[in-house]
N, C-alpha and C positions, 0 to 999 in steps of 0.2 A: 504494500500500500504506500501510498506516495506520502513522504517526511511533511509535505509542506498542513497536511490537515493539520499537524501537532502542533503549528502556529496559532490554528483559527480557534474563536472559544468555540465551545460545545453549545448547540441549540439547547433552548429552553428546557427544554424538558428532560432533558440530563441533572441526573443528582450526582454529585463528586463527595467522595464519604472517604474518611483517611484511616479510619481504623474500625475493620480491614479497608484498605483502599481496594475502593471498587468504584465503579461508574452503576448507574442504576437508571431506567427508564421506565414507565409500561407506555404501551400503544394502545389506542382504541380503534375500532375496525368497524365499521356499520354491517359488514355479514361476514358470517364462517368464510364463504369463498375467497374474502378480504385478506382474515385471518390466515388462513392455508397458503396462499401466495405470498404473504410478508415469512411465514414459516420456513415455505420451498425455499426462499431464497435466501434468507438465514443459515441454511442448511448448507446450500451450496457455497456462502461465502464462508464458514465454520470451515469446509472439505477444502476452498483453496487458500485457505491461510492455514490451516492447521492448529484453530486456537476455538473452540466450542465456550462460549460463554454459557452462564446458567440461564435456563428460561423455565417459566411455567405460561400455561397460556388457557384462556377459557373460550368461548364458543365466537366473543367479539372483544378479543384485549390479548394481548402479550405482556410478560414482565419479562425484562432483559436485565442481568446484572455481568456487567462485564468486569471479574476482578484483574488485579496486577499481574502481572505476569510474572512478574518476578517476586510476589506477593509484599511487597516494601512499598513502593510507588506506581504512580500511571505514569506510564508510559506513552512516547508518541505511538508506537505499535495500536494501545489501547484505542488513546483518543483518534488514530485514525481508522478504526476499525466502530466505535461510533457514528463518527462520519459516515460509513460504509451503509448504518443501520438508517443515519437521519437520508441519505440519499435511498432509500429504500423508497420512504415515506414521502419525497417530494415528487417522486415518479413511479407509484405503485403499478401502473401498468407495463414498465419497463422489464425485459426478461433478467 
């Protein structure tokens, strides 16, 4: 993922929490199908970074909690894998 998001802050709806450090979000989705496609691609961006963050998710909502990686601090890794989630959400019909 590209250095330059670990510049940019974090959209709104990012919580930054230092102990443990972790980034936190939930989504809200107006239907399961919503749901299922912000998931699919969660999934697929998890498989090519090789970093699965925690998620629970209900029928129209996702919680994302992306912890540290190195469990000390966020990292640009992190916060641009945020990024990755808020661009999910600004083009949810995007593959």
């Amino acid at each position: 993922m590209p250095d330059e998001h670990a510049q940019n802050p974090l959209s709104a709806g990012w919580e930054q929490r230092d102990k443990p450090a972790s980034l936190s979000r939930r989504l809200a989705f107006s239907s399961y199908a919503e749901t299922r496609r912000f998931l699919d691609r969660l999934a697929a961006l998890s498989e090519r970074e090789g970093y699965y963050p925690s998620s629970s998710f209900g029928t129209t909502y996702v919680n994302v909690t992306i912890d540290a990686r190195d469990g000390k601090a966020i990292s640009p890794a992190d916060i641009a894998f945020a990024h990755e989630i808020d661009g999910f959400c600004q083009n949810p019909d995007a593959a």
